[in-house]
N, C-alpha and C positions, 0 to 999 in steps of 0.2 A: 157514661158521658156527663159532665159539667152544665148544669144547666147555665141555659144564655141569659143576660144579665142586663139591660138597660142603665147603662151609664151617666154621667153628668160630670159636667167641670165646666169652669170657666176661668178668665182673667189668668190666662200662662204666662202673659206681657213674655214673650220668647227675646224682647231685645235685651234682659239680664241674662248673663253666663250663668248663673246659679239655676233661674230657669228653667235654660236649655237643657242643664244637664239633668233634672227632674225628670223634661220632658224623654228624653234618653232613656229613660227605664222603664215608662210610664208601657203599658201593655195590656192588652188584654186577656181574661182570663181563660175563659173559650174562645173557638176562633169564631164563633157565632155572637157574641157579645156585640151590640151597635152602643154607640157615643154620641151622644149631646154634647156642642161646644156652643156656650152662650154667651159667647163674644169676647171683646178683648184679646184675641189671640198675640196683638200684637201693631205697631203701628206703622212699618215697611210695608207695603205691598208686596215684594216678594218674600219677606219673613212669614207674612197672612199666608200666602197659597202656599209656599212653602210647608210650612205645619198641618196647614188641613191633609196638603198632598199625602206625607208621612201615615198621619192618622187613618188617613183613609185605607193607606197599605195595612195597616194592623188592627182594624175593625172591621166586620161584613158590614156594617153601616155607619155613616157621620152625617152629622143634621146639626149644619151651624146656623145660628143667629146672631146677626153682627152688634157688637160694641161703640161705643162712642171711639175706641180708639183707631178702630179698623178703618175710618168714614175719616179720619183726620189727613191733613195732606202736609205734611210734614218738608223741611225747606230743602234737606238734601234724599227725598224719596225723588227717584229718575221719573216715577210714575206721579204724571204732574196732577191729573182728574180730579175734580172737586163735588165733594155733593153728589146728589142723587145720579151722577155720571160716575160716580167711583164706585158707591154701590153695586149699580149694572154691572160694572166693569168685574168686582168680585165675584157676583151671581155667576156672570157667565164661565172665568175661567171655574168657581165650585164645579159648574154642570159641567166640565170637561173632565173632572176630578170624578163625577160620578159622589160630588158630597149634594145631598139637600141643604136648601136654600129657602127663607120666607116666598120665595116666588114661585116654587112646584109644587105638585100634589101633595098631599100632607100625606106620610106613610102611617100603617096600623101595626104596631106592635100588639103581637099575638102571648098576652102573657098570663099568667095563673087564675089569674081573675078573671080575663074577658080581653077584649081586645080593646084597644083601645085609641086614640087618633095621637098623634103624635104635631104639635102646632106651632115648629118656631114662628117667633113673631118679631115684626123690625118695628118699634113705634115710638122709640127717640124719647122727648120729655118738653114740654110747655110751662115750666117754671110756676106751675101749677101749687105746686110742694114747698109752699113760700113758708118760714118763720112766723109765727101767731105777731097779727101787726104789722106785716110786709101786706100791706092792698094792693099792691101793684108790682108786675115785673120789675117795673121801674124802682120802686122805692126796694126790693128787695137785689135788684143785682148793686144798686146805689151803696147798700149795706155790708153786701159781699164785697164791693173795690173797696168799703174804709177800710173792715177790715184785714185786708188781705189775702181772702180766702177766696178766689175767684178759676173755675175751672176753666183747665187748657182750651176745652173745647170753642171758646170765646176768640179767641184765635186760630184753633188749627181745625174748627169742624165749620166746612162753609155749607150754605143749606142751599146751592144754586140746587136747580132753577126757581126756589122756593125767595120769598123776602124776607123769611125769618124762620129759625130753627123749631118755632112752634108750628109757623103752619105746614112744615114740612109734617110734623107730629099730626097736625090733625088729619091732614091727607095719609097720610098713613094709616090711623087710629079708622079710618071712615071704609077706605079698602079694605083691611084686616078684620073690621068686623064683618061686612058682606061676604068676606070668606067664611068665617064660622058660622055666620048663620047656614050658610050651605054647605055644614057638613050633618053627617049622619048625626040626628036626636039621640038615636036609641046606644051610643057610646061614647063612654066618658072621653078626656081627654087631658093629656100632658101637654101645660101652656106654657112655652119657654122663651124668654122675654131678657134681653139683658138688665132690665132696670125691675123692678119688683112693680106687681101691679097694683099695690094697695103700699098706700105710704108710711103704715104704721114699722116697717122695718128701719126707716131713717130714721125713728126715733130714737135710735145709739147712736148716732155720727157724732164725734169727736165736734168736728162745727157742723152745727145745723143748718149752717148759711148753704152747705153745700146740696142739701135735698133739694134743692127749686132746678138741680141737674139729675135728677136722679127718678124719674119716671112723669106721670100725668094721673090729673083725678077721675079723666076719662073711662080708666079701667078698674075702676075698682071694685065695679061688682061683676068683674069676668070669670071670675073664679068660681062662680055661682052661676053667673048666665050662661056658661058655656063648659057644665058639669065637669071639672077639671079634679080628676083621680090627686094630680100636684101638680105645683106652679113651678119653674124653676128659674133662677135668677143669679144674676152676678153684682158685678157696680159694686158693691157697695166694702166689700173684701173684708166682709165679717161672715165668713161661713158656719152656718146656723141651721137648725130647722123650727121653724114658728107655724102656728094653725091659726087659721084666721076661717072662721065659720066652717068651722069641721073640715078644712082644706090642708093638706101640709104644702109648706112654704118652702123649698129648698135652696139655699145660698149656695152655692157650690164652685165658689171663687178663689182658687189659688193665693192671688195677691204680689206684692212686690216683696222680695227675698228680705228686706228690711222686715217687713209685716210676722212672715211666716218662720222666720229663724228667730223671730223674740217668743214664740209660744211655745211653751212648755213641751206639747208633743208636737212630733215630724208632720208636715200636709199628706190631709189625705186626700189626691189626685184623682182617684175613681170615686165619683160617690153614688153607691145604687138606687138608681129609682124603680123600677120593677124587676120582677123574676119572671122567666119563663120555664115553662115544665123540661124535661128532658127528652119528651117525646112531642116535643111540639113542632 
C-alpha cells in the first residue's frame, strides 16, 4: 500500500479555463492522501463550494483556509453577502461538504514523525507590512493609489460588520490565538494561513507597495510560539520553500495561468508536507 501523504496547494483562481483544466487531473495518490487548500480557490461563490465539493470527493480529507479572493463579493456573483456574513456563509456550506474550516476542531495528522495538529488559520492583514518610510496606513495606501499598484480587495473585500479590514484582522488574530493556545503543548503543528506569517517572504514582490495586503506583524513569532513542524501559505504566487528560524515556510500557490505558463517547468499542484507510515 502507498503511503498517505499530506498535501498543499493554493491560489487554483478556478475562474481561468487553463485552471480548470489543471484542476481536472489534479488527484490524489492514495485514496488516504488528505489536502490543504489555502485559499484563493476562486472568487464565485459557487465556483468556491463547487471546488472544494470535487476535492472533497477525491481526498479522505480537505482542510481549507480562506483567501482574500474567496471573501470578495464580486458585482455579477447571485450571492450578494459581504464580509464576515460571507465567510459564515462558506464555513457553513464547507461543514455540509464535510471540508474543515478555521472554525472546527483542528484535526491530527498521524504521520512518521509523530502526530501532529493540523491549524487553518483566517487572519486577513492590517497593512502592517508597509514600505521602509510608509509610517502610516495612510501614507502607505496614499503611495499605492500614485503608483498604481492598489489591490482589488480595496473594492471588492468589505469587512462588515467590522469598520475596517484591519480590525476585522485583529479580531481575528485575538480569537485564533486563544485557539492555539488551547491546543495540545506536547504536538507540533502545521499552521496554514493564506498570507505568510512573517514578512520577510514579501521581500521579492515585483512592487513592494503591494505587501501592506499581504499578512500582519501580529504573527510573526507563531511559528515558534506555537511549535509549528511548517507554515504554509499562498498570496503571494511565488511558490518557494524558505526557513525562517529552523521552521520551513511553504508557498504552495498555483497562480494565474499568465504566471505559471511563463516558468520554465509545468506547476507542481500537490505539494507534500508530511508522510505517513503505511501501517498507520
Amino acid at each position: 500500500m502507498h503511503p498517505a501523504t499530506l498535501y498543499a496547494i493554493s491560489d487554483l483562481h478556478v475562474g481561468f479555463a487553463d485552471n480548470r483544466a489543471l484542476l481536472d487531473g489534479l488527484r490524489p495518490v492514495s485514496p488516504r492522501d488528505w489536502l490543504i487548500v489555502a485559499g484563493d480557490v476562486g472568487e464565485m461563490f459557487a465556483d468556491i463550494i463547487g471546488t472544494l465539493a470535487l476535492l472533497r470527493e477525491r481526498f479522505a480529507r480537505v482542510i481549507w483556509a480562506p483567501g482574500n479572493h474567496e471573501l470578495w463579493t464580486p458585482a455579477d456573483d447571485p450571492v450578494r453577502s459581504r464580509g464576515e456574513a460571507r465567510y459564515l456563509e462558506l464555513v457553513r456550506r464547507c461543514r455540509e461538504l464535510d471540508v474543515l474550516t478555521p472554525e472546527d476542531d483542528y484535526a491530527v495528522w498521524q504521520g512518521t514523525g509523530g502526530p501532529v495538529t493540523i491549524a487553518p488559520l483566517f487572519l486577513l492583514y492590517d497593512y502592517s507590512f508597509r514600505m521602509p518610510g510608509m509610517l502610516t496606513k495612510a501614507m502607505a495606501l496614499r503611495h499605492a493609489y500614485d503608483t498604481g499598484v492598489v489591490c482589488t480587495d480595496e473594492t471588492l473585500l468589505h469587512p462588515d460588520p467590522y469598520r475596517s479590514r484591519e480590525e476585522w484582522c485583529w479580531a481575528r488574530v485575538a480569537y485564533t490565538r486563544e485557539r492555539l493556545d488551547g491546543c495540545d503543548p506536547a504536538l507540533p503543528t502545521v499552521l496554514v494561513n493564506h498570507y505568510p506569517l512573517v514578512r520577510q517572504p514579501t521581500d521579492v514582490l515585483r512592487y513592494p507597495q503591494f505587501a501592506q495586503w499581504c499578512g500582519t506583524e501580529l504573527t510573526a513569532d507563531w511559528h515558534v510560539r506555537y511549535r509549528a513542524a511548517v507554515a504554509i501559505y499562498g498570496h503571494l504566487h511565488i511558490p518557494r520553500l524558505t526557513w525562517y528560524d529552523g521552521v520551513p515556510f511553504q508557498e504552495v500557490s498555483l497562480g494565474y495561468p499568465r504566471e505559471w505558463k511563463a516558468r520554465s517547468a509545468p506547476p507542481s499542484l500537490l505539494r507534500p508536507v508530511l508522510l505517513q507510515g503505511v501501517g498507520a
